[in-house]
KOLKOL-727141 format. One line per field, with one value per residue: residue in one letter; x negated, y negated, z negated of N, C-alpha, C, O, CB in turn. Coordinates in steps of 0.001 Angstrom, whole numbers, plus 500000, padded with zeros to 6 digits. Glycine has a CB too. Layout:
resn	(A_...)
nc1	(X_...)
nc2	(Y_...)
nc3	(Z_...)
cac1	(X_...)
cac2	(Y_...)
cac3	(Z_...)
cc1	(X_...)
cc2	(Y_...)
cc3	(Z_...)
oc1	(X_...)
oc2	(Y_...)
oc3	(Z_...)
cbc1	(X_...)
cbc2	(Y_...)
cbc3	(Z_...)
//
This chain:
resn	(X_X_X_X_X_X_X_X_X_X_X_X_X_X_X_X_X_X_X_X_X_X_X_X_X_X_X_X_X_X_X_X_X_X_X_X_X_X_X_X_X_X_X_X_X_X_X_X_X_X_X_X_X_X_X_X_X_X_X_X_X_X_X_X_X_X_X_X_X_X_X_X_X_X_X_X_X_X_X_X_X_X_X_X_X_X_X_X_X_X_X_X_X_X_X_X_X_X_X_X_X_X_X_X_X_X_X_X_X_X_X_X_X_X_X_X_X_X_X_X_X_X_X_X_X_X_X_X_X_X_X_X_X_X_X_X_X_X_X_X_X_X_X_X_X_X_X_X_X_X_X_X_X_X_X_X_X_X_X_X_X_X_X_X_X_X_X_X_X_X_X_X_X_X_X_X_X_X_X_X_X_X_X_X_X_X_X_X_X_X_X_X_X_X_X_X_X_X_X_X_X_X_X_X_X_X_X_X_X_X_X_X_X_X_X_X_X_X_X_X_X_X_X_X_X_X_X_X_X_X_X_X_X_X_X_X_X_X_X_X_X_X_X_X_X_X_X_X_X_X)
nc1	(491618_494586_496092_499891_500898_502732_504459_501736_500655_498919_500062_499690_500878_501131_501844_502695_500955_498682_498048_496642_494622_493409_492476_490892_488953_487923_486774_484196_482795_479779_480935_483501_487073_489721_493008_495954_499521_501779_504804_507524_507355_504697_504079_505340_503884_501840_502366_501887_499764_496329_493689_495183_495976_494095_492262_494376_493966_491239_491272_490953_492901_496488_499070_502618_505076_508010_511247_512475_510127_509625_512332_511441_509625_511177_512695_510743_509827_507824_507923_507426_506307_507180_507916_505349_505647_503803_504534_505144_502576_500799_501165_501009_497834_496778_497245_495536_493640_492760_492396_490208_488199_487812_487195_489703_490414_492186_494051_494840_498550_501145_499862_498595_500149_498423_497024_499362_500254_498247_498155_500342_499671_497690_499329_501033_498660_496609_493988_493331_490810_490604_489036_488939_491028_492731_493651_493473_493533_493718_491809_489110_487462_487362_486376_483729_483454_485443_484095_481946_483198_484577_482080_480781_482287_481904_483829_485658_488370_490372_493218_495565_497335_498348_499971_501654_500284_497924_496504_495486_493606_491948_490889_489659_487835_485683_484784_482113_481121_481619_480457_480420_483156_485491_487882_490263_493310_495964_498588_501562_504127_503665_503061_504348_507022_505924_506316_508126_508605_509799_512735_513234_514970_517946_517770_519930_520023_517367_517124_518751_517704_517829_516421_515045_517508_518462_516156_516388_518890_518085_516163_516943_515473_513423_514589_513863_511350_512393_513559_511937_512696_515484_513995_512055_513377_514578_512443_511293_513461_513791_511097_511758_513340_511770_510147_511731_512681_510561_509709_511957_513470_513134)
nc2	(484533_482955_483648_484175_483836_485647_485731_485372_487326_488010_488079_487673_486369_487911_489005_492331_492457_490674_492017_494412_492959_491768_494548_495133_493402_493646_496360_495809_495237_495590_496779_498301_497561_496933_497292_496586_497714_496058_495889_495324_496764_496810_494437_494317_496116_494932_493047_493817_495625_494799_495498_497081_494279_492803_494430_493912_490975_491471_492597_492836_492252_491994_493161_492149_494445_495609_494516_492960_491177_489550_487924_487446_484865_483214_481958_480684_478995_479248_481416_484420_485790_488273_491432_493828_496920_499844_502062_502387_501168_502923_504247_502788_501938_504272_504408_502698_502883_505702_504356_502667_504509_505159_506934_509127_510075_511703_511580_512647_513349_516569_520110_520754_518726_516595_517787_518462_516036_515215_516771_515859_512788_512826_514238_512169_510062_510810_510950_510429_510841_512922_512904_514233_515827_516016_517523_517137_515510_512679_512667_512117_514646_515648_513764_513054_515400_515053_512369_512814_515042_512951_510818_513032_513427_511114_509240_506411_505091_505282_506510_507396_508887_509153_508105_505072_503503_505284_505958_503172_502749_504537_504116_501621_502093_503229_502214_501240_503806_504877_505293_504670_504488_501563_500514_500907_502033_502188_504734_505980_507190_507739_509743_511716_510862_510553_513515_514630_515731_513990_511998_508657_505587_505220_502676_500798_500608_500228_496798_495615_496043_498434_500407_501594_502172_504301_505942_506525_507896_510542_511116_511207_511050_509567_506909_505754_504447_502687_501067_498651_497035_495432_494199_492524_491065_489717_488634_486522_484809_483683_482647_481047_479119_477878_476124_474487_473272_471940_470157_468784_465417_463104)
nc3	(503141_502062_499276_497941_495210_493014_490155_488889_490643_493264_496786_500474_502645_505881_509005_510214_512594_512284_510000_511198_513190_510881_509819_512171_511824_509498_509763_511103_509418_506785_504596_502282_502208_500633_500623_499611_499191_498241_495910_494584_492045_491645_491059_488991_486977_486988_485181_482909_482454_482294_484158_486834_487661_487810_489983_492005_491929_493174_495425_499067_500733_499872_501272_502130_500733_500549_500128_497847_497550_499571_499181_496588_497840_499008_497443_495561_497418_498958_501533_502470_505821_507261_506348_505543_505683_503720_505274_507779_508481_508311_510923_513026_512246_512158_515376_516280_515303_517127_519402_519040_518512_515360_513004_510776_507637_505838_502211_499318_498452_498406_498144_501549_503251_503664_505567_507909_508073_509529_512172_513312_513136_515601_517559_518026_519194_521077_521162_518624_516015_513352_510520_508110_506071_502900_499698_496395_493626_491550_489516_487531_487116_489509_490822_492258_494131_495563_496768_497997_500126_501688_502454_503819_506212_507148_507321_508929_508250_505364_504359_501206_499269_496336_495114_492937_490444_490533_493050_493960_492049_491967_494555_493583_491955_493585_495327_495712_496503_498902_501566_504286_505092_506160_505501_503340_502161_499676_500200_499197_499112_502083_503711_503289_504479_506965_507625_507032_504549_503197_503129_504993_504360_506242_508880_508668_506006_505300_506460_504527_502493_500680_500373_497825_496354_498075_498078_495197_495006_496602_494324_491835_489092_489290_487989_485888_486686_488821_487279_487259_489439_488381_486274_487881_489266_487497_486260_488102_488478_486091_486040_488025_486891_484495_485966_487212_484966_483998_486123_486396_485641_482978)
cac1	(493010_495262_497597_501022_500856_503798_504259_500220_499916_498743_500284_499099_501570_500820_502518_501694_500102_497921_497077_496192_493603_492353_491350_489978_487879_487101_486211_483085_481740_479560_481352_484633_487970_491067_494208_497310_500609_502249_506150_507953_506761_503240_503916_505553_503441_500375_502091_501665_498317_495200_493196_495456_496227_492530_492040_495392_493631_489961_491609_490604_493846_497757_500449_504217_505718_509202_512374_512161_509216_510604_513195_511306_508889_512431_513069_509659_509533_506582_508395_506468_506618_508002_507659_504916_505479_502802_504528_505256_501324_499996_501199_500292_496594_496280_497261_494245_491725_492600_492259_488634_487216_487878_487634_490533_490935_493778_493607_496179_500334_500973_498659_498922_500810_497691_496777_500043_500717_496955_498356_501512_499309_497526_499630_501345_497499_496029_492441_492997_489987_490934_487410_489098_492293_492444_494684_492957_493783_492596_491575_488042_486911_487507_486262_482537_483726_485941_483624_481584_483683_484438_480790_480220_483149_481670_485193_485705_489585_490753_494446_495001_498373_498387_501089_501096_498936_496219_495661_494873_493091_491036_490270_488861_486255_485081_484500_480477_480782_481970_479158_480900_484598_485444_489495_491182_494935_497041_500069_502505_504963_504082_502869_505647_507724_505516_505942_509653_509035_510552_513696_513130_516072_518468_517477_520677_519654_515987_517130_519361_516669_518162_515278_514983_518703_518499_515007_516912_519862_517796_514956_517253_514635_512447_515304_512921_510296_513350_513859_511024_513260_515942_512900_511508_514620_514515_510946_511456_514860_512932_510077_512177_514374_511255_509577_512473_513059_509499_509951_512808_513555_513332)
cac2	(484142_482427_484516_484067_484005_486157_486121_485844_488385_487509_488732_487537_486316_488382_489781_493733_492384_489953_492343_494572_492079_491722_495646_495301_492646_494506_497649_494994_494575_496716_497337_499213_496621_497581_497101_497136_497888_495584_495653_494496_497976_496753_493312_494471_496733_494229_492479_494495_496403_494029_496524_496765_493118_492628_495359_493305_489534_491367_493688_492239_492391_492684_492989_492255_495982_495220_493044_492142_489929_488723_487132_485992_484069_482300_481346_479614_477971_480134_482417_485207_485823_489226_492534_494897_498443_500898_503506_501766_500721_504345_504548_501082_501699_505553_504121_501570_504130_506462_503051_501928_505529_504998_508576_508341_510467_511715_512196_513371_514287_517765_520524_520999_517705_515622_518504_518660_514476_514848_517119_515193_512020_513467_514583_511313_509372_512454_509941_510121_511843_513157_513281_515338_515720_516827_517151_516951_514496_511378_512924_512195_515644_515953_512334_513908_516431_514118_511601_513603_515113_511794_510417_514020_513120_509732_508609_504789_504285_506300_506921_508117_508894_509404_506839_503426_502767_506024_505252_501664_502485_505404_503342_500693_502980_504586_501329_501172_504919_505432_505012_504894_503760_500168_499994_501936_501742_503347_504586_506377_508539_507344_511038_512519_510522_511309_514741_514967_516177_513301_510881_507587_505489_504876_501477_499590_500159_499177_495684_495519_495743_499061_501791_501827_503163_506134_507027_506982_508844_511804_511778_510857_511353_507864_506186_504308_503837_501895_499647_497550_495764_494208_493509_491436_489743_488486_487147_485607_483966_482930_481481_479759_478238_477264_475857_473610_472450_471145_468980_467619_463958_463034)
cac3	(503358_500649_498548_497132_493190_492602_488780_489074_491280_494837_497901_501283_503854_506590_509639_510533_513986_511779_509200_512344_513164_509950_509795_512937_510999_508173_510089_511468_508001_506021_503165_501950_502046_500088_501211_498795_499509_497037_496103_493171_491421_491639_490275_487165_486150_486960_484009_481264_482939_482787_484691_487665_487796_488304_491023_492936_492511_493888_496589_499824_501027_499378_502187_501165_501401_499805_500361_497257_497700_500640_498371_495941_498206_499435_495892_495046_498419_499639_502441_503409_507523_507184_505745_506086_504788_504033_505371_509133_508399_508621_512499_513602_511720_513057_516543_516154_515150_517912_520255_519147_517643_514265_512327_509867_506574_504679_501305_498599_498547_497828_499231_503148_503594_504404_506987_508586_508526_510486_513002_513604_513952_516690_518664_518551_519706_521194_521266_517417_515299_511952_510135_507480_504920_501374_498720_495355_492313_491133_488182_486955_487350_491133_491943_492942_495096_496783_497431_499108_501178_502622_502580_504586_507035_508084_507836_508653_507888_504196_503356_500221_499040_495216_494643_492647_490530_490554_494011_494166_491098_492927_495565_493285_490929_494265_496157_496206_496092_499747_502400_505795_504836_506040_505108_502179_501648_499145_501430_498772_499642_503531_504226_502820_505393_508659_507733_507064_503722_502479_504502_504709_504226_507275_509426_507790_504539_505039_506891_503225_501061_499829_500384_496693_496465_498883_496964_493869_495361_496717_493639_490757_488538_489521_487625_484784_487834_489616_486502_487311_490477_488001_485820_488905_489911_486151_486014_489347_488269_484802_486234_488683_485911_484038_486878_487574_484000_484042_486870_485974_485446_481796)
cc1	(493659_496494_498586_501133_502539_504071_502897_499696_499874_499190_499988_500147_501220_502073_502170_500688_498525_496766_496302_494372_492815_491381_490449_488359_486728_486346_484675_482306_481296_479861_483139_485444_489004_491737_495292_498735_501621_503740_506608_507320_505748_502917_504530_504767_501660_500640_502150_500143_497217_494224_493635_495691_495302_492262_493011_494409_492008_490052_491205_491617_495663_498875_501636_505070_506396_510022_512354_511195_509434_511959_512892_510446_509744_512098_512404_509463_508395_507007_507084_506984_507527_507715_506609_504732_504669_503046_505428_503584_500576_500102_500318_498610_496262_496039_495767_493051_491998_492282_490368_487767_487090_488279_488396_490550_491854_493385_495101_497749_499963_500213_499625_499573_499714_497445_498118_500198_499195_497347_499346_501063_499008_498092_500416_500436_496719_494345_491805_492045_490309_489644_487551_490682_491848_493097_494126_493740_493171_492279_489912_487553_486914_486841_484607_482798_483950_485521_482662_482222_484390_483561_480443_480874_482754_483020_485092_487083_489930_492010_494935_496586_498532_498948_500228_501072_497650_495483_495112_493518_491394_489865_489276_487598_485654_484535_483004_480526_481027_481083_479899_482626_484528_486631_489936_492388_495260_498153_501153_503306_504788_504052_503679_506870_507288_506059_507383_510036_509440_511370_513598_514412_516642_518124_518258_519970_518308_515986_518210_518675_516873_517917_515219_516304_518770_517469_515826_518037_519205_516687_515775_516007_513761_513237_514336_512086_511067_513872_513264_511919_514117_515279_511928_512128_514339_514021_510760_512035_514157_512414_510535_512803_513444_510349_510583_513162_511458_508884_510864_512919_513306_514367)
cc2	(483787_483298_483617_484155_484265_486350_486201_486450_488329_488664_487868_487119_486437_489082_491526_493129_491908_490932_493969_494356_492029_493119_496000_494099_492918_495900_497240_494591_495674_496905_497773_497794_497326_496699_497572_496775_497220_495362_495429_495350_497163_495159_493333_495137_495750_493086_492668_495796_495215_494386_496539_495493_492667_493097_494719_492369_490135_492171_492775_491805_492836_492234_492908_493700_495746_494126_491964_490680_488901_488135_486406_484841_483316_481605_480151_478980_478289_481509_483382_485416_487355_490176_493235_496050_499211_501891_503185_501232_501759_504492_503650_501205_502910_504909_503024_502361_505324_505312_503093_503399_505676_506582_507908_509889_510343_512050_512156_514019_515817_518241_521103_519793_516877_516162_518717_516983_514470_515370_516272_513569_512397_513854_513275_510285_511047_511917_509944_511057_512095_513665_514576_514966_516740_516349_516791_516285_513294_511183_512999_513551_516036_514966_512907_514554_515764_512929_511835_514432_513664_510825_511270_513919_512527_508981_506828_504296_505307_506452_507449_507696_509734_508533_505664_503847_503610_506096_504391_501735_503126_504892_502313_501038_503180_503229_500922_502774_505572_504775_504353_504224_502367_499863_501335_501372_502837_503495_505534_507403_508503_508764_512128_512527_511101_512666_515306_515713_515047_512487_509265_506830_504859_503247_500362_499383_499543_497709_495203_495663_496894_500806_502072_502971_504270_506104_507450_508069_510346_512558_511002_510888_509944_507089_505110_503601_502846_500675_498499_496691_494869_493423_492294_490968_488477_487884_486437_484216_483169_481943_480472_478895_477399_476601_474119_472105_471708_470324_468196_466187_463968_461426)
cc3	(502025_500759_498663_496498_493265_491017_488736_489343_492806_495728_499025_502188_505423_507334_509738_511803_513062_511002_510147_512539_512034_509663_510722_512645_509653_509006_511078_510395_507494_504989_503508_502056_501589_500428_499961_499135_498683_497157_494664_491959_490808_490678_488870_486831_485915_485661_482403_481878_483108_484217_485904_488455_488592_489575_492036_493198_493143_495108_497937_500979_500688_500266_501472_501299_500104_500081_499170_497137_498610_500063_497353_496310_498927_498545_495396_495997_499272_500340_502811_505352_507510_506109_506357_505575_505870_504601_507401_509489_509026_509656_512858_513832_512516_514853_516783_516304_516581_519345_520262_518181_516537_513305_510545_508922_505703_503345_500577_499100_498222_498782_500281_503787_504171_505622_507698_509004_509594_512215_513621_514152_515378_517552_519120_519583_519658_520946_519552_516580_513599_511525_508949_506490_503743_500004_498022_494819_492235_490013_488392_487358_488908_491918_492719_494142_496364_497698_498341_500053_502450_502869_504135_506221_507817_508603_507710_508191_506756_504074_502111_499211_497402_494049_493475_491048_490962_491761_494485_493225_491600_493888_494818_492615_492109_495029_496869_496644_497537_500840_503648_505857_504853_505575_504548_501670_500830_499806_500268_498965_501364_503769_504503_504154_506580_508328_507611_505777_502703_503511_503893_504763_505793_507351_508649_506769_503922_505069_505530_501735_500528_500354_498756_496261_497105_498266_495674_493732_495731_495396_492643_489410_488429_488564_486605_485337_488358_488411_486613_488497_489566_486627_486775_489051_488594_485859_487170_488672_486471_485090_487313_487970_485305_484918_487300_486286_483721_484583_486980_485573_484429_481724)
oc1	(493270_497357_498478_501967_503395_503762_502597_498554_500866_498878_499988_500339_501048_503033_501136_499527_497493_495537_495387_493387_491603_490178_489510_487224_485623_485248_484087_481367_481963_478977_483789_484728_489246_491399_495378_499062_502512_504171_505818_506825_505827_501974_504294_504649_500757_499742_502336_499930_497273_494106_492778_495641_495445_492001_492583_493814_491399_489051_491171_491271_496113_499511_501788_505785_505882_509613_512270_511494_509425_512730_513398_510333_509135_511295_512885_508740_508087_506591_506019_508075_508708_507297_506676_503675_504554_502190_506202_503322_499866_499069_499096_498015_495536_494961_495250_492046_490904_491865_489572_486888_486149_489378_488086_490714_492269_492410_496165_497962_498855_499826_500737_499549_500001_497529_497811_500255_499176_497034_498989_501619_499865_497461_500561_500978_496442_493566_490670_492517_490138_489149_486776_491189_491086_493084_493735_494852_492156_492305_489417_487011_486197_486657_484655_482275_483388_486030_482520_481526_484537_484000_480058_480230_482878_483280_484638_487118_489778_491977_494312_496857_498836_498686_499044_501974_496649_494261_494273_492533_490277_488653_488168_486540_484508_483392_482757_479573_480720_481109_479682_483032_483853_486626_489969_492470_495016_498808_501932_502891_505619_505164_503767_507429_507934_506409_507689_511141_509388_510887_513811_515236_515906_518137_517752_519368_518047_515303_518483_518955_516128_518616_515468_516186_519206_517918_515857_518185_519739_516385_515284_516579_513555_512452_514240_511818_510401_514448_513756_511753_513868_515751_511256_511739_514089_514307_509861_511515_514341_512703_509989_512856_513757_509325_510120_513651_511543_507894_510801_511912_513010_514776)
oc2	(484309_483577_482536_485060_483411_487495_487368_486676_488629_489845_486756_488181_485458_489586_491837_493537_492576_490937_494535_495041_492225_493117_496779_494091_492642_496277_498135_493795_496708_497276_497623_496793_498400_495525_498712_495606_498007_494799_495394_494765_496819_494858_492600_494746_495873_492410_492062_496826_494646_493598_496058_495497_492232_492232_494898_492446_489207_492423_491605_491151_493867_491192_493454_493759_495674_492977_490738_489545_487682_487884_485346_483897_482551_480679_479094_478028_477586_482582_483039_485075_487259_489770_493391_496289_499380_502773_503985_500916_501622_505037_503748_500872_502763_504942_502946_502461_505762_505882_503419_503211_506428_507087_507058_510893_509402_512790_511775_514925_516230_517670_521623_519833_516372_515503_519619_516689_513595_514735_515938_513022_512327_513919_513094_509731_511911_512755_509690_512182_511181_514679_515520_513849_517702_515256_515694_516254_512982_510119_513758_513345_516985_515002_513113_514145_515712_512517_511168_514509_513650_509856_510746_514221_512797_508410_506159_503152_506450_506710_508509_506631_510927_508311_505438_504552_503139_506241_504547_501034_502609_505083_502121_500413_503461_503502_500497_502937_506762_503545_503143_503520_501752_498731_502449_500418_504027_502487_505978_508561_509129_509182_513004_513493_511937_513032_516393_516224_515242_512259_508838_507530_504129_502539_499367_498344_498879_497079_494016_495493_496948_501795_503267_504159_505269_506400_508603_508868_511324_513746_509882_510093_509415_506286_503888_502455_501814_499623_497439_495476_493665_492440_491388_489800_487272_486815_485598_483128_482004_480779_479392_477755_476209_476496_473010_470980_470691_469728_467090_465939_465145_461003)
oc3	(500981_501592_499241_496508_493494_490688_488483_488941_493470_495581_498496_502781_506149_506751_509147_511771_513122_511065_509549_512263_512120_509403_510561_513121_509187_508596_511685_510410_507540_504217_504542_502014_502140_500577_499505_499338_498364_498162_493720_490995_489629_489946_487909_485670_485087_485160_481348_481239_484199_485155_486645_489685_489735_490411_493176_494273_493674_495779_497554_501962_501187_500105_500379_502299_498988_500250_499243_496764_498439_500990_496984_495528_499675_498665_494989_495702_500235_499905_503324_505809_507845_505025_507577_504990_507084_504678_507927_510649_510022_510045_512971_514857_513499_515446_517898_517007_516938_520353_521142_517340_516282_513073_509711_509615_505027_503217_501065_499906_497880_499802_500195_505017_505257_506658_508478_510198_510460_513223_514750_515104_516258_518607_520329_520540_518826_520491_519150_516417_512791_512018_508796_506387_503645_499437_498422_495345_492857_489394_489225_488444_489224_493134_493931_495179_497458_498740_499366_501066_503672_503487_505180_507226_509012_509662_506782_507738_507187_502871_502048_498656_497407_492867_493224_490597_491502_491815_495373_493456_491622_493994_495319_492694_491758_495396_497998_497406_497605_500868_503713_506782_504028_505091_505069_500897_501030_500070_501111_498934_502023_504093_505364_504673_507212_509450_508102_505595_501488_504620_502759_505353_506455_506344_508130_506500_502919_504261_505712_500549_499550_500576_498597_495959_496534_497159_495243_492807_495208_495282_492501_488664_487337_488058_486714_484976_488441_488689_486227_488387_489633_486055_486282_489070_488561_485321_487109_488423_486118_484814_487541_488431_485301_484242_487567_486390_483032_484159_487516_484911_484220_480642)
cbc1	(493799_495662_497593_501686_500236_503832_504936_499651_500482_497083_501560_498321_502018_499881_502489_502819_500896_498728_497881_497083_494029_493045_491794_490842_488615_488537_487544_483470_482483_478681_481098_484620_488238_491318_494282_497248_500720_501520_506890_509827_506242_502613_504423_506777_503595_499912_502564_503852_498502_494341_493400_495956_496367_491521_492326_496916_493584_488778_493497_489649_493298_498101_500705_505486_504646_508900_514193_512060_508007_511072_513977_510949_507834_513969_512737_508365_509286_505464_509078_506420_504783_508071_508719_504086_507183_502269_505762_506516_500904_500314_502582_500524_496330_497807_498784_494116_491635_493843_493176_488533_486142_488800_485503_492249_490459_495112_492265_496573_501285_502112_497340_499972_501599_496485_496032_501056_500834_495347_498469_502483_498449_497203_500309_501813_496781_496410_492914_494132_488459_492174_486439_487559_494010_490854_495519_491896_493382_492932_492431_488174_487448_489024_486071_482059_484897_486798_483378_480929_484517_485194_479819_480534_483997_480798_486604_485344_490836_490321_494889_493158_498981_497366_502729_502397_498639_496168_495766_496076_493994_491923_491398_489513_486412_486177_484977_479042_481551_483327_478136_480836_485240_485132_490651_490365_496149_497545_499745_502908_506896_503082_502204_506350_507814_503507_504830_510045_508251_509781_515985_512218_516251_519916_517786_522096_519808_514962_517554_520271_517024_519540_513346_514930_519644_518433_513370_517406_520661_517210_513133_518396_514158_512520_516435_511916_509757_514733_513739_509288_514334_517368_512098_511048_516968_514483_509093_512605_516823_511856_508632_512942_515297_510962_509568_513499_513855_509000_509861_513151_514604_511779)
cbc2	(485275_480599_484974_484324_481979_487262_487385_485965_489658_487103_489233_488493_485340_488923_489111_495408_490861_489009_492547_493616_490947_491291_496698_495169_491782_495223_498636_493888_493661_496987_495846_500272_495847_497947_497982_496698_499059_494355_496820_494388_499261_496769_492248_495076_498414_493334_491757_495715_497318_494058_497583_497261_492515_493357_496953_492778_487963_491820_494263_492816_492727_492341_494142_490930_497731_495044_493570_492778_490278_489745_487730_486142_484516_482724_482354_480010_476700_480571_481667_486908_485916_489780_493242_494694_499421_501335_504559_500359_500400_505577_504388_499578_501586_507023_503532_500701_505764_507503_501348_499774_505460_503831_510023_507507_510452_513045_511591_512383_514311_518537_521793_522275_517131_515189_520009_519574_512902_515880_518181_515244_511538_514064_515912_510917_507807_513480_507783_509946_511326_514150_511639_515678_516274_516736_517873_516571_515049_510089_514348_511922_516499_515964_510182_514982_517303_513666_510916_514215_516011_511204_510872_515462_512684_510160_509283_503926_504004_505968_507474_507514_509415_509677_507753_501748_502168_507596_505242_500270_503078_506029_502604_499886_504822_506142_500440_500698_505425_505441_506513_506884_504096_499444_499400_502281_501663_503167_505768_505742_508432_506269_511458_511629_509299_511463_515194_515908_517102_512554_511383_507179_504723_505330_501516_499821_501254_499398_495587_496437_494460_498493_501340_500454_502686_506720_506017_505826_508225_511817_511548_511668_512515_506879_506986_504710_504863_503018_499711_498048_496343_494451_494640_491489_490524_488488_487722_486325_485470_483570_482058_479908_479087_477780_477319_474627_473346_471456_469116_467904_463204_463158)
cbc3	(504062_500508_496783_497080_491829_493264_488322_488642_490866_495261_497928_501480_503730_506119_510787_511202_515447_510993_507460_513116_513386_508691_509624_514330_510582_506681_511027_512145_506623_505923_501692_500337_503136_498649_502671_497405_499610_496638_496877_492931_492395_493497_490989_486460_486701_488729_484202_480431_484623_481621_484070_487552_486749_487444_490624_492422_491020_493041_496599_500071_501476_497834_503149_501838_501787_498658_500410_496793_497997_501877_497955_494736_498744_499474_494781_494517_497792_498431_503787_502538_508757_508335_505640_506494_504338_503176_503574_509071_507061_508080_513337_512080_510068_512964_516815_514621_512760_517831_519294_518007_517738_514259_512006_510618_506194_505056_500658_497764_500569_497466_498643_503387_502505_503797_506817_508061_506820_509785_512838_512193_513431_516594_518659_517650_518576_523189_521876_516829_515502_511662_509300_506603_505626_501018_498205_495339_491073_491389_487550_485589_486511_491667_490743_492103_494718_496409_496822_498760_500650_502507_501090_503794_506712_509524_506743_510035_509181_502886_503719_499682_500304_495109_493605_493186_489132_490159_494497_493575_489832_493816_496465_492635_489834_495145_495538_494725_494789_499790_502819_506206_503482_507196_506581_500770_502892_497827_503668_498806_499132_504564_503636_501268_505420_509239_506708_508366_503414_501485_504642_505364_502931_507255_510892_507255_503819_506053_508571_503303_499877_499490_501131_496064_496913_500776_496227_493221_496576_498184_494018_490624_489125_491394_487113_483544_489084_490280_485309_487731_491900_487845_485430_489949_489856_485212_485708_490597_488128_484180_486673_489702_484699_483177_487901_488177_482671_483996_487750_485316_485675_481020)
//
């Protein structure tokens, strides 16, 4: 499928139904597919990170999860179709795997959170198999452990909530390294949300672009993490300026 070169960082114009379909495409192949959750976050930091940048343009998949992007693919004339956030993804995808048998694994957030967001699936898709959950790190010293416990699982769908970047990143070292896994997303704080140990922002303020604001309001603290949006507006609004002075008439 053809990206969206966002600041040179591809996103995918995809619906959720579509990208749906596509894991039911990937979960027909023998190998691992990453999935990234990409939002303005992810594209600033992909431009001062080589490393992640890379891991975005070879991911096999980068959904738009953010308004932002959805504004700036107005801008350049390359609309995306909608939004698809990772953390409306995690139902959709659970509901799938409890559909066609798909044993799904949780991995990270704090400890007990993956095992309670497992229970809470479940009872929503009672059909749904949780192959296993597990907090850990995505620290080098744990990656062994952990990959065997989800080798041992025979899990086919991964979650793996150890926010942006060390989970995309996770996902990408481990990629030959997981036997049985056909689709790996980083989902973020999604877990947090199923589980109610975090609030997601009221409906207005999502259809307003301004989920960022209630995060920042209840976790003051993110504040330098939250600089990267009017760092994106700016290299948007840049590269649209220089974009336009280079087609210009002479």
């Amino acid at each position: 499928m053809n990206s969206i070169s966002i600041l040179n960082t591809p996103v995918h114009p995809v619906t959720m139904a579509e990208t749906m379909a596509l894991c039911a495409q990937f979960a027909a192949e023998p190998r691992l597919h990453q999935i990234c959750t990409t939002n303005p976050e992810f594209i600033m930091r992909a431009q001062d990170d080589a490393a992640f940048r890379q891991l975005l343009w070879d991911a096999d998949l980068c959904v738009p999860d953010g308004v932002g992007l959805l504004l700036a693919g107005k801008w350049i004339g390359r609309p995306f179709p909608e939004r698809v956030p990772g953390s409306e993804m995690v139902y959709h995808l659970a509901e799938h795997c409890a559909e066609k048998g798909w044993r799904l694994f949780l991995l990270g957030a704090q400890e007990g959170i993956a095992a309670q967001a497992g229970r809470i699936f479940q009872e929503k898709y009672p059909a749904l198999i949780i192959a296993g959950t597990y907090a850990g790190s995505p620290s080098l010293e744990e990656n062994e452990t952990i990959v065997s416990l989800i080798n041992e699982s025979r899990a086919d769908i991964l979650y793996v909530a150890y926010g942006n970047p060390k989970q995309d990143m996770w996902i990408g070292r481990n990629k030959e390294r997981l036997k049985t896994v056909r689709v790996a997303i980083g989902i973020g704080a999604s877990l947090d949300f199923v589980t109610g140990n975090a609030i997601r922002a009221p409906r207005w303020m999502q259809k307003l672009g301004l989920e960022w604001l209630h995060r920042l309001i209840l976790e003051p603290w993110r504040w330098r993490r939250m600089l990267a949006l009017p760092r994106f507006v700016f290299a948007i609004l840049r590269a649209r300026l220089w974009a336009t002075q280079r087609v210009a008439p002479t």
